[in-house]
Short mmCIF file of the C-alpha atoms (twelve columns), coordinates in Angstrom:
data_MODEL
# 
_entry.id   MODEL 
# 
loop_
_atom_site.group_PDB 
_atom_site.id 
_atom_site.type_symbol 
_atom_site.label_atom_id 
_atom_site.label_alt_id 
_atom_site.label_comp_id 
_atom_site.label_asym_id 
_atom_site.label_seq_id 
_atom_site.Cartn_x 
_atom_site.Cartn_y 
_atom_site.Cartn_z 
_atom_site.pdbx_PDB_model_num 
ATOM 1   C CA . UNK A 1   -10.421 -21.017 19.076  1 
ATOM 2   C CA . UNK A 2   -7.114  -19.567 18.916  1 
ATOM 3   C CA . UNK A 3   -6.852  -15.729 19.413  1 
ATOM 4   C CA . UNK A 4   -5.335  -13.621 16.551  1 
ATOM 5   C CA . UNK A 5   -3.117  -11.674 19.414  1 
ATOM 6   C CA . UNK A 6   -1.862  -14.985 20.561  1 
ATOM 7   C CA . UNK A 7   -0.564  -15.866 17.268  1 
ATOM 8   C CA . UNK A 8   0.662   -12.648 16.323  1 
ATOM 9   C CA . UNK A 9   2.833   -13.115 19.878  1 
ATOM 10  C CA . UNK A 10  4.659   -16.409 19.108  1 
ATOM 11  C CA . UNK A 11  5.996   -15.023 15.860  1 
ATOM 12  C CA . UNK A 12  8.993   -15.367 15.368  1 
ATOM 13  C CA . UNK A 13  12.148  -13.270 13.376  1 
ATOM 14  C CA . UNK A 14  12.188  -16.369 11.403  1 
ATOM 15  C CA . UNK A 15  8.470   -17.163 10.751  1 
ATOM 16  C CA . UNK A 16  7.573   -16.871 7.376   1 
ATOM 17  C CA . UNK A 17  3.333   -16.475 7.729   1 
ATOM 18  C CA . UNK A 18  0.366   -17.627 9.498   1 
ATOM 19  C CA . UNK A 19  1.337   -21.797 9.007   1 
ATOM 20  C CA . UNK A 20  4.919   -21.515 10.348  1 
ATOM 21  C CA . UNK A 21  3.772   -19.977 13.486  1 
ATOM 22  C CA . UNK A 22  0.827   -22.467 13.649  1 
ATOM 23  C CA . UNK A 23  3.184   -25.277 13.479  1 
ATOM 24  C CA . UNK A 24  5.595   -24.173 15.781  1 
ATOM 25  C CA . UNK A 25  3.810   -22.412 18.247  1 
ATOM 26  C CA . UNK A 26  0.353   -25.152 18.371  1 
ATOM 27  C CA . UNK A 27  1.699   -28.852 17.400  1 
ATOM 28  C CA . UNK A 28  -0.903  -29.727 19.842  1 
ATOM 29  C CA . UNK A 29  -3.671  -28.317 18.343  1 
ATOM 30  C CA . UNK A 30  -2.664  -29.154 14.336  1 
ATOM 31  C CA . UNK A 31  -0.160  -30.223 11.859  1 
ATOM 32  C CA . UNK A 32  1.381   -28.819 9.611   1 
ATOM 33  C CA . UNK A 33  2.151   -31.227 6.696   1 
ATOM 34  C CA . UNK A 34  3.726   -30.655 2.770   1 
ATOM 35  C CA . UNK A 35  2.821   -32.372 0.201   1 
ATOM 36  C CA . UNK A 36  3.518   -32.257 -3.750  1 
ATOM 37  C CA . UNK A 37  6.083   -33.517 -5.544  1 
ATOM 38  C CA . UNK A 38  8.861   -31.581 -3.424  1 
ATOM 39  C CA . UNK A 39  6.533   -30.988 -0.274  1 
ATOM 40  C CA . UNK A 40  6.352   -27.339 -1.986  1 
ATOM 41  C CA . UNK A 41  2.849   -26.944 -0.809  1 
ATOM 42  C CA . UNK A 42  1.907   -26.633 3.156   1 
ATOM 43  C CA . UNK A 43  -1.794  -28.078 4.142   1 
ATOM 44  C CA . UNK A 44  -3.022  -27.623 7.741   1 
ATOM 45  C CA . UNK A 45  -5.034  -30.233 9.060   1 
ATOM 46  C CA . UNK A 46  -7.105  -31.316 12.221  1 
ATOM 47  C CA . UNK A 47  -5.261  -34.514 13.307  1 
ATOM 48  C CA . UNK A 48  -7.075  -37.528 12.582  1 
ATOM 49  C CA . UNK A 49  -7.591  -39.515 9.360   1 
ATOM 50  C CA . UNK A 50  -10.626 -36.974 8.061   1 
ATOM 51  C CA . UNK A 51  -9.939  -34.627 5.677   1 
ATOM 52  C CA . UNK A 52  -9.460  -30.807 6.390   1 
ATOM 53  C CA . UNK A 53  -11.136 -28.253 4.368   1 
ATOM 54  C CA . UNK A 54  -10.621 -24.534 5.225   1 
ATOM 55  C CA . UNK A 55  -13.134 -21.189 5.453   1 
ATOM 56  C CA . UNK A 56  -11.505 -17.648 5.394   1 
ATOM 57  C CA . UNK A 57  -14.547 -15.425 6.751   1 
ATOM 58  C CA . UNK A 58  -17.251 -17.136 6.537   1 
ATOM 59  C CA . UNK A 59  -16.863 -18.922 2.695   1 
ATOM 60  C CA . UNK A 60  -15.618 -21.488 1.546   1 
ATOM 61  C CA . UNK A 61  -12.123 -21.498 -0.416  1 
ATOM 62  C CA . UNK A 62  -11.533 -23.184 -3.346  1 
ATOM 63  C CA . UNK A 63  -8.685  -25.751 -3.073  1 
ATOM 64  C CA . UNK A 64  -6.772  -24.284 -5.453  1 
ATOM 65  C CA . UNK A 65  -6.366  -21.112 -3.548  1 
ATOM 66  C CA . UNK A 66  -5.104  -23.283 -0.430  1 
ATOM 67  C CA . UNK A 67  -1.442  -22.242 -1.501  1 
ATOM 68  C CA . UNK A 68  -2.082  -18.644 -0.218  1 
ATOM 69  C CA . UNK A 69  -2.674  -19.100 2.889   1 
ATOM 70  C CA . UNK A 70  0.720   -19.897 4.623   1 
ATOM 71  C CA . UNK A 71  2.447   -16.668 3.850   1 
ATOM 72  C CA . UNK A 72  -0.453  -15.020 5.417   1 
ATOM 73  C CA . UNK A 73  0.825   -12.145 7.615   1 
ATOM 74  C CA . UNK A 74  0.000   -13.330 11.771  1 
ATOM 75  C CA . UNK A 75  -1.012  -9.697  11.990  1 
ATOM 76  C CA . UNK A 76  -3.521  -10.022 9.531   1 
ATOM 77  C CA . UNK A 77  -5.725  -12.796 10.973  1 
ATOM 78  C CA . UNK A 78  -8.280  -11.964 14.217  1 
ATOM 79  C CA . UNK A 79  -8.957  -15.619 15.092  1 
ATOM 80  C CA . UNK A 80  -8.293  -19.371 13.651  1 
ATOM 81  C CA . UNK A 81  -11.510 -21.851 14.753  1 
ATOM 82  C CA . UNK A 82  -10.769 -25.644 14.855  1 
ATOM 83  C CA . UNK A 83  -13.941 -27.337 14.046  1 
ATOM 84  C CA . UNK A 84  -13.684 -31.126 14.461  1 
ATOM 85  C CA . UNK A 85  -16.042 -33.081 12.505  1 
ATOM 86  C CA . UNK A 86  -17.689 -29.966 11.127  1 
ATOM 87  C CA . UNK A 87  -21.504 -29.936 10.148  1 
ATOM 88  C CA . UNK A 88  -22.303 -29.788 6.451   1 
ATOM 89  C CA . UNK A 89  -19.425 -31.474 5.566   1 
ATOM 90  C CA . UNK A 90  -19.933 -32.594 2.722   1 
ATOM 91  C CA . UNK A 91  -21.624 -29.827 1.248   1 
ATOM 92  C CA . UNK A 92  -18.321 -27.902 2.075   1 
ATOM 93  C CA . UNK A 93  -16.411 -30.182 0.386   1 
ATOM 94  C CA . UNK A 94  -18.134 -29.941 -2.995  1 
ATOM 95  C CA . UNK A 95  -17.882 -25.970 -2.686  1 
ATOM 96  C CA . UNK A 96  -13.796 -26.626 -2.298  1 
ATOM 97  C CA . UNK A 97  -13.573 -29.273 -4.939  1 
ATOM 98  C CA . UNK A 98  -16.435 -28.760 -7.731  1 
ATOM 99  C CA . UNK A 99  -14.829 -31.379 -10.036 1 
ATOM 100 C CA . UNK A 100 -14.796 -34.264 -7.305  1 
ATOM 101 C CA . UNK A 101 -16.167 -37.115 -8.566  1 
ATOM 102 C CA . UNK A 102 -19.572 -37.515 -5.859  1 
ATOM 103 C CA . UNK A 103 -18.881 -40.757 -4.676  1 
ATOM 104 C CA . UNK A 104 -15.674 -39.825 -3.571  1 
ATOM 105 C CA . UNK A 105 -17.073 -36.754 -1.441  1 
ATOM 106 C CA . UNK A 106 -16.603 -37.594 2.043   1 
ATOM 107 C CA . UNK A 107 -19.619 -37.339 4.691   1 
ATOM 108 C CA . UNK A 108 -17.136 -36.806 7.650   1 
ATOM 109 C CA . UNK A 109 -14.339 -34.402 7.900   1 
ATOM 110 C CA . UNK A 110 -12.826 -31.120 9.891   1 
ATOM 111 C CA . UNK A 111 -12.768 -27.150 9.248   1 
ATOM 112 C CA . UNK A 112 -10.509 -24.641 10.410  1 
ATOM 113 C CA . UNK A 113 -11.841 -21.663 9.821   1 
ATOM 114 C CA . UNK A 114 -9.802  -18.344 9.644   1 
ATOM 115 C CA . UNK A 115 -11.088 -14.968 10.057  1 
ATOM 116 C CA . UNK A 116 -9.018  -11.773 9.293   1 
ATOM 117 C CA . UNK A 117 -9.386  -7.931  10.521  1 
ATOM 118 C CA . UNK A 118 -10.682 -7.343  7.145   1 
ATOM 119 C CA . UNK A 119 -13.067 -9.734  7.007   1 
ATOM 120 C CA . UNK A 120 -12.864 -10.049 3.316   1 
ATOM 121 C CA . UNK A 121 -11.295 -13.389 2.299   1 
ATOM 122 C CA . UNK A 122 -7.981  -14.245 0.900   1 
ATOM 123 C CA . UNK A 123 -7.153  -11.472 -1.225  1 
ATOM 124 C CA . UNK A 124 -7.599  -8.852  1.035   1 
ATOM 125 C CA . UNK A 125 -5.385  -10.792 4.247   1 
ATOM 126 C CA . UNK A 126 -2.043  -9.360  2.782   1 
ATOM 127 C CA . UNK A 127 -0.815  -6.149  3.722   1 
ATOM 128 C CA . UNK A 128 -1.728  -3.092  1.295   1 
ATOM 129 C CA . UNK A 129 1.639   -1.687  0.357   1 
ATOM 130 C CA . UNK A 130 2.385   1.798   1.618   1 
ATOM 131 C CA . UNK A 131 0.012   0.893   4.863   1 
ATOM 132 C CA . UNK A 132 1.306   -0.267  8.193   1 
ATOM 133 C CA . UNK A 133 -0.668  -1.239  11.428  1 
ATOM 134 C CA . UNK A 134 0.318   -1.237  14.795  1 
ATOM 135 C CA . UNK A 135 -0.997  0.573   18.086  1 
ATOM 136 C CA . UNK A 136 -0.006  3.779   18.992  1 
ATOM 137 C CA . UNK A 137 2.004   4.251   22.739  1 
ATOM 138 C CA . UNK A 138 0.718   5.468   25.643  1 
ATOM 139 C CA . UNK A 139 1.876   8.886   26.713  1 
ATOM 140 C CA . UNK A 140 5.169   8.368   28.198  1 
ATOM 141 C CA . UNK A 141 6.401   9.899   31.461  1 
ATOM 142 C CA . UNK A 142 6.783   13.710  32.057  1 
ATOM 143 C CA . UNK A 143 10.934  14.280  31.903  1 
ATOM 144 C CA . UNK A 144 11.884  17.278  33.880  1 
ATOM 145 C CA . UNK A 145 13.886  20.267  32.129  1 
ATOM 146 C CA . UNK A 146 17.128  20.610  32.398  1 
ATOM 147 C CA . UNK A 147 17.825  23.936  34.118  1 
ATOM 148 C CA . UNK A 148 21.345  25.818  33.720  1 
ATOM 149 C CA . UNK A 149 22.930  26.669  36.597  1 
ATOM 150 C CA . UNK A 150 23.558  29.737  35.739  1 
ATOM 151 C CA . UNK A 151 26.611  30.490  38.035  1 
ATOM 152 C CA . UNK A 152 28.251  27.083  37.325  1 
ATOM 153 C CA . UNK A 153 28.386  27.897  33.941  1 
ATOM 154 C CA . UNK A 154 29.639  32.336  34.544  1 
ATOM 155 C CA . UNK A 155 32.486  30.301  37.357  1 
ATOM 156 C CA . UNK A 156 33.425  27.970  33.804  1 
ATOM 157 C CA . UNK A 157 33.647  30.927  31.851  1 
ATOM 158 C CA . UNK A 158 31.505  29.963  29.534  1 
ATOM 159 C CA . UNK A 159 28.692  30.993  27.384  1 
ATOM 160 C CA . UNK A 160 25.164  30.683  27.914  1 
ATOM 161 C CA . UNK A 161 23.453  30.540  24.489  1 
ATOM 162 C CA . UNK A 162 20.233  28.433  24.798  1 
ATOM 163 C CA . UNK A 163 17.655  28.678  22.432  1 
ATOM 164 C CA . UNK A 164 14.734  27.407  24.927  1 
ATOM 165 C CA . UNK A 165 15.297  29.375  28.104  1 
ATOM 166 C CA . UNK A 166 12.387  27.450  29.929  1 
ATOM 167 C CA . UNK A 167 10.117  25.422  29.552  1 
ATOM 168 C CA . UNK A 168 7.514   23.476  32.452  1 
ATOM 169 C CA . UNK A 169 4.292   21.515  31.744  1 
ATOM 170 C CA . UNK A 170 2.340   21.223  35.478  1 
ATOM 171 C CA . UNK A 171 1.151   24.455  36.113  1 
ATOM 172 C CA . UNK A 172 -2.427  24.707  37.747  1 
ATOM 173 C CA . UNK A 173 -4.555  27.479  38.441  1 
ATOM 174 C CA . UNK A 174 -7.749  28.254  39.913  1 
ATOM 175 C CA . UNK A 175 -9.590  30.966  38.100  1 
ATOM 176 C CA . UNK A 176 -8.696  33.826  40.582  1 
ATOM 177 C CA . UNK A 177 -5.435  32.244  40.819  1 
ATOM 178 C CA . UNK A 178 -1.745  33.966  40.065  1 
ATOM 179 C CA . UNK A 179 1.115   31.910  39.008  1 
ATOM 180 C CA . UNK A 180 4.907   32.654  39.643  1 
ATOM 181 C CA . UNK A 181 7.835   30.806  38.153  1 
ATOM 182 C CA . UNK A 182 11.471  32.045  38.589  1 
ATOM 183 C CA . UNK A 183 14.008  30.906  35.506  1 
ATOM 184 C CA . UNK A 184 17.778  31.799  34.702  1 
ATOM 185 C CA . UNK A 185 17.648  33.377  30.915  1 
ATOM 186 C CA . UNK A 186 20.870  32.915  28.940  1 
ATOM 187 C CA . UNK A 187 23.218  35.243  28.407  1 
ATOM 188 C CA . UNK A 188 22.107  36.284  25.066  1 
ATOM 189 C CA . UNK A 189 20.161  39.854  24.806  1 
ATOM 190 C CA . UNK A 190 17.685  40.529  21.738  1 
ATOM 191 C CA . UNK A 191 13.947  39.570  21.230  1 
ATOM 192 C CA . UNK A 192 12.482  36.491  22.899  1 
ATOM 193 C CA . UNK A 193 8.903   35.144  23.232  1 
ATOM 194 C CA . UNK A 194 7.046   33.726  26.342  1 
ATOM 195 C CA . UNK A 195 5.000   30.602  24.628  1 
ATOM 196 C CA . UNK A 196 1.741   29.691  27.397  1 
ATOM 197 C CA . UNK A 197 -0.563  26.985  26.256  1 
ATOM 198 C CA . UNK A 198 -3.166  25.675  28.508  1 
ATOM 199 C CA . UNK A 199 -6.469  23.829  28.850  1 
ATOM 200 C CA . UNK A 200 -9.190  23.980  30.770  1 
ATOM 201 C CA . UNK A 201 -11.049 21.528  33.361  1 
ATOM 202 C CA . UNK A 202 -13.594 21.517  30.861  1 
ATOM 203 C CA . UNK A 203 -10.802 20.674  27.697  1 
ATOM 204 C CA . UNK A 204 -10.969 24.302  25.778  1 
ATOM 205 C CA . UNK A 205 -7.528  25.207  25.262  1 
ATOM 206 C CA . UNK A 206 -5.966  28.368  25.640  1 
ATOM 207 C CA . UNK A 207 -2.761  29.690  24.034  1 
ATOM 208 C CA . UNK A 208 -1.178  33.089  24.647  1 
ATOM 209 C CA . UNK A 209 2.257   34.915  23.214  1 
ATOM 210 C CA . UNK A 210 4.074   37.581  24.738  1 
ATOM 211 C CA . UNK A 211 7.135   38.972  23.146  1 
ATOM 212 C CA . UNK A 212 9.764   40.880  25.419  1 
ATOM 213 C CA . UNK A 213 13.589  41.873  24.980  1 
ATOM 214 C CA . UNK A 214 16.944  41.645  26.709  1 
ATOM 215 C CA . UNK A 215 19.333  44.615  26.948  1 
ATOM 216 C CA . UNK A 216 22.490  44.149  28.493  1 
ATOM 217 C CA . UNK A 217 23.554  45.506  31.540  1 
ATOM 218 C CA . UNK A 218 26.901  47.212  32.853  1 
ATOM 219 C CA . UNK A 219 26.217  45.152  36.181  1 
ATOM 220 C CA . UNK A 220 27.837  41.537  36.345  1 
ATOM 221 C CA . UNK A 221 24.816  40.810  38.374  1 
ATOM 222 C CA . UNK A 222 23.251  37.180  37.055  1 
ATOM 223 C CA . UNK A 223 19.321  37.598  35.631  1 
ATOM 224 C CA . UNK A 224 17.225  36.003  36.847  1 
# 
């Protein structure tokens, strides 16, 4: 059994569907071989001299559908099953090839069988267009704000004209609990708005505006 995550991990930049990576990345566990006229067609095959049929969740498929698999998207398939000298063979072999004459059905022979996240045979292992699947990150890492330094920047001669004053994630609280936090504004007077969101130990969440203004002031005096 070869894991769907595994093969979606040795793909390559170059690969070019679910055979390409099989043949590259597992040469010990099958072979990829062409064959037609060209070698325009790809076949996958147990090694040995038995034939190889293939299943795609659960059924059977036809052999004229065998072209379709190779440019099978790796993300698309959960698992691939080698089954050397599979039960039923023959049975499976009439269900592939209806037309073959019967006494050229052979009794022995191998199956890999492929089984995709949809579970719903060839036609539904490509991509829908306009969908895309991956897994969503983790949170990432709390960054700290970057605070002004307020008198670095009066010493400069410059301009304080931020449009978030402040802004700080880990505060905690017990219920009779008051919180303090100090902050440089900017140098801008006007309207502002204090934003406070919050959540509680039991997850209801909490959010609270308070609007306040900023006059200026004859003093030179920083405010903080």
């Amino acid at each position: 059994m070869i894991d769907g995550h595994e093969i979606e991990a040795k793909e390559q930049k170059w690969s070019y569907g679910l055979y390409s990576v099989l043949q590259f990345a597992f040469p010990k566990e099958l072979r990829i071989k062409r064959i037609g006229p060209n070698g325009q067609s790809l076949r996958a095959k147990i090694f040995g001299s038995e034939p190889t049929l293939i299943v795609m969740d659960c059924s059977s498929l036809p052999g004229e559908m065998y072209d379709l698999i190779p440019p099978i998207p790796p993300s698309e398939v959960k698992s691939v099953e080698l089954i050397p000298f599979a039960k039923n063979f023959s049975q499976l072999y009439r269900d592939t090839y209806p037309m073959a004459h019967p006494l050229e059905i052979p009794t022995m022979g191998h199956v890999i069988a492929i089984y995709t996240h949809a579970g719903k045979g060839i036609f539904a292992a490509n991509r829908t267009v306009g969908i895309t699947k991956g897994v969503a990150s983790v949170y990432s890492d709390m960054l700290p704000f970057p605070e002004v330094k307020h008198m670095l920047v009066s010493e400069n001669n410059e301009t304080d004209k931020r449009q978030l004053i402040y802004w700080t994630p880990p505060l905690r609280r017990s219920v009779a609990q008051e919180i303090q936090s100090s902050y440089y504004h900017s140098d801008q007077t006007g309207s502002f708005l204090y934003v406070i969101e919050g959540i509680s130990s039991d997850g209801r969440a909490g959010y609270l505006e308070i609007p306040y203004r900023v006059f200026a002031e004859k003093s030179t005096e920083e405010n903080r």
